[in-house]
N, C-alpha and C positions, 0 to 999 in steps of 0.2 A: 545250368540249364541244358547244355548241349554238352557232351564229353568228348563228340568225334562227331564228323561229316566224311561220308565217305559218299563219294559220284566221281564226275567226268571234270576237269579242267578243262574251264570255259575260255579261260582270258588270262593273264598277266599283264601289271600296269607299274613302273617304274617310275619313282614321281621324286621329287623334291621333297615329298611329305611320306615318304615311304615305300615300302614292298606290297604292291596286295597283286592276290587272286583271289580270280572267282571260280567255287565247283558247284555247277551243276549236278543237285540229287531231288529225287522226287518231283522234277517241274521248276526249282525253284534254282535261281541263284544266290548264294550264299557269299558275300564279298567279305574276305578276310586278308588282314595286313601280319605280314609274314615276316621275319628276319631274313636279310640278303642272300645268309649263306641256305638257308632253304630256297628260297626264288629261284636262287641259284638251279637248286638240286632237280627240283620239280619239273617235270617233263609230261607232254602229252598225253593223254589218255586217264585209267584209272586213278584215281588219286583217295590216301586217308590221309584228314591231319585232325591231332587232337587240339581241341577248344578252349577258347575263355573270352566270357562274353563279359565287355565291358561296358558299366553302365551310369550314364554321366548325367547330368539334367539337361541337360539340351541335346544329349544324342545316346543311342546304343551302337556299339560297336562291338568286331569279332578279330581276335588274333588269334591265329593259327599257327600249329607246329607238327612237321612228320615226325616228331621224337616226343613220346608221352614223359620223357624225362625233362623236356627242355621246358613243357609245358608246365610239369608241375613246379620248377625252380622258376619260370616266370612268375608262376600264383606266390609264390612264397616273397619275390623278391618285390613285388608291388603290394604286397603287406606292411614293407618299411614305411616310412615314413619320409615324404619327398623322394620316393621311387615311383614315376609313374608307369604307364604303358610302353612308351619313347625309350625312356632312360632303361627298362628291365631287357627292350628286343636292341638296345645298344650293346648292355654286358651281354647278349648271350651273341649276340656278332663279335663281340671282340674275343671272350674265351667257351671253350666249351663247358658243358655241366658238370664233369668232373672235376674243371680245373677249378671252378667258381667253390666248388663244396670243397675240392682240395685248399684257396686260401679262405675260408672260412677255417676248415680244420685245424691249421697251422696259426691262424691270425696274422693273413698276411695283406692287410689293406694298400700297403705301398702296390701291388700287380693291380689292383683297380684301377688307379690311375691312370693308368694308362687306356684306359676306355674313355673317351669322347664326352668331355663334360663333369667327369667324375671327381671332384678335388678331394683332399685328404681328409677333410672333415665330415663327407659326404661316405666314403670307402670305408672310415673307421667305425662310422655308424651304420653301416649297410653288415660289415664284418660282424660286429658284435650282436646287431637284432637275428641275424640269422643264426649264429652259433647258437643263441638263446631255442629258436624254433627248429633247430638240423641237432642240436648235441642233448637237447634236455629230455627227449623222450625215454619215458621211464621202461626200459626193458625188462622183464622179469627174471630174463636169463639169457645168457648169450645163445646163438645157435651154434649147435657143431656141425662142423664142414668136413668134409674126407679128403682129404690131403696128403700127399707124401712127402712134401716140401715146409721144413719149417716155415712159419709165417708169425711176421708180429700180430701178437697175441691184443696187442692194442688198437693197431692200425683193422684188425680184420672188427674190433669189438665197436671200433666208430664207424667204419663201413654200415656194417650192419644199423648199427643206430641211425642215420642217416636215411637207410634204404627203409626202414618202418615207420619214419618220418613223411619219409615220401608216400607214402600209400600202399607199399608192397606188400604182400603176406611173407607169413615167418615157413611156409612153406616153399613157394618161389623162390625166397631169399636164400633159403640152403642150398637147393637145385642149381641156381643161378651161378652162387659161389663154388660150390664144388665144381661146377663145372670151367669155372672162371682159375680157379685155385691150378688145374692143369697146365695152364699155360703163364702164370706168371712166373714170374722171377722168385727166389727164396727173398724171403723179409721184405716183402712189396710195402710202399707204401697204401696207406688208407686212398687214394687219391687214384691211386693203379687200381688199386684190387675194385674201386665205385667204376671208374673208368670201363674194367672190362666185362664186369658183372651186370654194368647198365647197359651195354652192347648187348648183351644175351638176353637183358631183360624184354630190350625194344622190339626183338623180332617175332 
């Protein structure tokens, strides 16, 4: 329903029951519960954060994120099953987006754990449904990226599947990468290369 809000921050409220702000746009206040490390970030005046409106029988509700990446692994991760609201703005406070798609990549549920709540039965099944909705997208063809630096031919070919998973275009995504491919390391992991390609994406 809403993709983004962009006005004025009105308020911040730190609770027991989570992070929210409100931004004021158009007249109206918009009250959204945010992840700490954005609370954090967010500072007076202008503000954009993108949306997901959640919609429950006894209430509608709004979370919010200044990174269109952390928003779209939120949608994806309250897709699983016994992932709620709660538990999805827990994993993205305890790792960032790359890290979360990097053990998905790898199938690494033991680093779930360590998020607040998360047991091993919960992590292996959170790993696996997303591998399923971040690895299965049928690409046609890889895209080529301009590089000077050898780069695993693997790691760059799940990047990219991940990143049109997410919602990118196959034109963004080369731009993104090439420009991202500059500054990595030779034989970057998939993990690196989502890492610095989705910094360049967000701006």
């Amino acid at each position: 329903m809403y993709d983004y809000i962009k006005g004025i921050l009105a308020g911040k409220t730190n609770t027991q029951k989570g992070c929210f702000i409100t931004i004021e746009a158009g007249g109206i206040g918009y009250l959204a519960e945010v992840t700490s490390r954005d609370f954090t970030e967010i500072t007076e005046g202008d503000i954009k954060i993108y949306t997901v409106l959640i919609h429950r029988e006894d209430r509608m509700s709004l979370c919010g994120f200044l990174h269109k990446e952390d928003r779209d692994i939120f949608t994806i991760l309250t897709s699983v099953s016994g992932v709620g609201s709660k538990m999805a703005l827990t994993l993205l406070d305890e790792f960032q987006s790359s890290e979360l798609i990097g053990f998905v990549i790898e199938g690494n549920y033991k680093e779930l754990t360590r998020a607040k709540g998360v047991g091993p039965k919960l992590a292996q099944k959170i790993i696996l449904e997303l591998k399923d909705k971040l690895m299965n997208y049928n690409q046609t063809e890889p895209i080529t990226i301009q590089t000077d630096k050898v780069q695993n031919s693997q790691a760059v070919e799940d990047a990219q599947t991940v990143l049109i998973s997410l919602g990118y275009q196959r034109d963004e995504i080369k731009s993104a990468m090439s420009k991202a491919a500059a500054v990595l390391k030779e034989n970057a992991s998939a993990e690196d290369i989502l890492k610095q390609t989705l910094q360049i994406l967000s701006v």
